[in-house]
MARLUM-158750 format. One line per 5 residues: number of its first residue (from 1); their letters; for each residue x, y, z of N, C-alpha, C. Coordinates in steps of 0.02 Angstrom, whole numbers. Layout:
% MARLUM-158750
NUM) A) X,Y,Z,X,Y,Z,X,Y,Z | ...;
This chain:
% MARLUM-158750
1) XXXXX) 2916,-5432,9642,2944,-5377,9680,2919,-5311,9651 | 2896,-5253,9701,2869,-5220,9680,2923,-5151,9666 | 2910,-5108,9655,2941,-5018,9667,2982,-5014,9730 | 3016,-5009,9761,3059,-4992,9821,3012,-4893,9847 | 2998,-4923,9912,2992,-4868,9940,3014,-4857,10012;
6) XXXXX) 3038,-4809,9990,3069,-4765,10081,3015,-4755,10118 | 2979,-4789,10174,2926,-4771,10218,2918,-4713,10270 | 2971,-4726,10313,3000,-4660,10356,3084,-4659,10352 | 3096,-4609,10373,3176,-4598,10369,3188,-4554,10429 | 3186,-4547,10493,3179,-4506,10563,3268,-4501,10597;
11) XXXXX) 3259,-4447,10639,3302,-4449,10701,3268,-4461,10733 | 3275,-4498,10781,3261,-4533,10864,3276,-4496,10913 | 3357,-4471,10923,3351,-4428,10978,3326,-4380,10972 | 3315,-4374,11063,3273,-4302,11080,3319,-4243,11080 | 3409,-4258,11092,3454,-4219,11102,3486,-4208,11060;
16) XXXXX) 3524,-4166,11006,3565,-4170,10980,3620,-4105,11003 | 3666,-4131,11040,3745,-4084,11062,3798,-4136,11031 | 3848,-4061,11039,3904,-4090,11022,3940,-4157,11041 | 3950,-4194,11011,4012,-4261,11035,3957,-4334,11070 | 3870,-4312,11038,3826,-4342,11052,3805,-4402,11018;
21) XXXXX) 3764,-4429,11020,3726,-4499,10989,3661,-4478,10956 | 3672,-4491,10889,3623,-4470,10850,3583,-4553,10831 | 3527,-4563,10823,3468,-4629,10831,3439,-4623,10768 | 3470,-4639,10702,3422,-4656,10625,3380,-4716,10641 | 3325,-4695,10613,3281,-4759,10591,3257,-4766,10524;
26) XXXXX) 3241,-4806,10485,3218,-4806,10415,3150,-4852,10425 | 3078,-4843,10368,3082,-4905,10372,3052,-4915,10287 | 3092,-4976,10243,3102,-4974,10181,3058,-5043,10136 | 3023,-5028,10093,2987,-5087,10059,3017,-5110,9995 | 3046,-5188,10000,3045,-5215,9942,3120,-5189,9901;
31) XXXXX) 3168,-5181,9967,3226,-5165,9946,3289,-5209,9938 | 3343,-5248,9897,3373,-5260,9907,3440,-5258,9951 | 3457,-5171,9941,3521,-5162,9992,3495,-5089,10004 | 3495,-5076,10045,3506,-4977,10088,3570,-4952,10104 | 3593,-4885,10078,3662,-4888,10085,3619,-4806,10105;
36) XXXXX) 3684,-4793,10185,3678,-4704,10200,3750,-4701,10201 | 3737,-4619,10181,3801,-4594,10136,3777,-4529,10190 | 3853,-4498,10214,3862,-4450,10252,3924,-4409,10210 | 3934,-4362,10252,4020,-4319,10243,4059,-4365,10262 | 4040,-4411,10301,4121,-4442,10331,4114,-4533,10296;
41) XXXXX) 4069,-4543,10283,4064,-4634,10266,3999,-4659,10222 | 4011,-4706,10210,3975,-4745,10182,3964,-4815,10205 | 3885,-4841,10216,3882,-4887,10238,3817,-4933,10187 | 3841,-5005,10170,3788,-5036,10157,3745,-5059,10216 | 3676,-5094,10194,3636,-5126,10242,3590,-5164,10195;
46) XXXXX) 3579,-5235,10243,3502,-5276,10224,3480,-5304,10233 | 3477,-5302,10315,3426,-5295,10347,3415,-5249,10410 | 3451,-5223,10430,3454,-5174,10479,3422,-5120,10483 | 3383,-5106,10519,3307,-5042,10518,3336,-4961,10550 | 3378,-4977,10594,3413,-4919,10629,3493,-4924,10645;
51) XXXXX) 3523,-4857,10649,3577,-4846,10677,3604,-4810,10720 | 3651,-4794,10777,3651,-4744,10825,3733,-4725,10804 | 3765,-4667,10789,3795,-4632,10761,3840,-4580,10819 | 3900,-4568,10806,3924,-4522,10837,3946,-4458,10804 | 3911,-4410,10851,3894,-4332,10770,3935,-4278,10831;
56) XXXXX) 3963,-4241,10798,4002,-4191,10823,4014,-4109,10778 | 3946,-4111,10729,3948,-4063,10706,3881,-4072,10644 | 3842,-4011,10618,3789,-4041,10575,3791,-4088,10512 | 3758,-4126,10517,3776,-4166,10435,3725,-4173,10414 | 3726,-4217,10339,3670,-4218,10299,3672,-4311,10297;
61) XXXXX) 3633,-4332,10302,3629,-4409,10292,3571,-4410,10244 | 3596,-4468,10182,3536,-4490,10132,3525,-4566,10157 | 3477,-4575,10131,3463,-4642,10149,3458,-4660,10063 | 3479,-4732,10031,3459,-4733,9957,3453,-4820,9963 | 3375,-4826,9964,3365,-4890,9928,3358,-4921,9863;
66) XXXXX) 3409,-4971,9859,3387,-5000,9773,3360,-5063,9783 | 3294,-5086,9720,3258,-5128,9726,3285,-5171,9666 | 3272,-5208,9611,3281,-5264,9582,3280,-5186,9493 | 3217,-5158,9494,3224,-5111,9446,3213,-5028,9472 | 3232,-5025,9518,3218,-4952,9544,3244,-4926,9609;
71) XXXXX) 3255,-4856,9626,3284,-4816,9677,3252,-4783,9699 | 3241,-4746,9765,3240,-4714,9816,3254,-4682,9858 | 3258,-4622,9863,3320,-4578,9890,3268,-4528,9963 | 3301,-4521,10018,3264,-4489,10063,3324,-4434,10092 | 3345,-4397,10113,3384,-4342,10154,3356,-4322,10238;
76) XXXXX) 3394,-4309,10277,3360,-4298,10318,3452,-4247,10347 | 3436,-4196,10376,3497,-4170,10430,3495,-4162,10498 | 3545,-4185,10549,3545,-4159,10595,3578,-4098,10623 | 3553,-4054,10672,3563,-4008,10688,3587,-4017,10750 | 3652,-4019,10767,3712,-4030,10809,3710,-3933,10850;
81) XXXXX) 3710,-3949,10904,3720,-3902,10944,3770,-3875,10980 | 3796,-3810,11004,3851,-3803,11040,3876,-3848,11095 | 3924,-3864,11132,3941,-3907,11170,3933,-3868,11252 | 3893,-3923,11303,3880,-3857,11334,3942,-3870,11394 | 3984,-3886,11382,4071,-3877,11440,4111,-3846,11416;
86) XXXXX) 4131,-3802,11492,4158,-3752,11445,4230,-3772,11418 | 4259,-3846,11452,4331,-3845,11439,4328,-3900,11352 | 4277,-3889,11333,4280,-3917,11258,4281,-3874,11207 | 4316,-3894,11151,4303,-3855,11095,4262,-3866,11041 | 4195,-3863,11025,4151,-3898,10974,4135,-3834,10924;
């Protein structure tokens, strides 16, 4: 087993508004577990390549792979937009 590397770490959607669906994809070499860590949760993974998310304001998501002797850390934020009705409050 080699070094763990983070290959890509992307948003998918084309949209990001308020109370929307945000589309992670990763893609990771030679990792045992991937865990993304937000403001609001924590999630393990191992084998799962993507996730679709419900975002209602900007956040920061890391992506952190660990391999057998080593880590990997990637960041990525989305940029959450005003909500465009007017009877919402975002």
């Amino acid at each position: 087993m080699g070094k763990v590397k983070i290959h890509k770490f992307k948003n998918l959607s084309n949209y990001q508004i308020c109370g929307g669906i945000i589309h992670l994809k990763w893609e990771v070499s030679d990792a045992l577990c991937i865990i993304l860590i937000s403001s609001k949760f924590l999630q393990f993974f191992t084998k799962t390549t993507e996730i679709k998310l419900l975002t209602n304001r900007p956040q920061k998501y890391s992506l952190i792979a660990l391999g057998l002797f080593s880590i990997s850390k990637k960041t990525i934020w989305s940029n959450v937009k005003r909500c465009l009705l007017r009877f919402r409050n975002c």
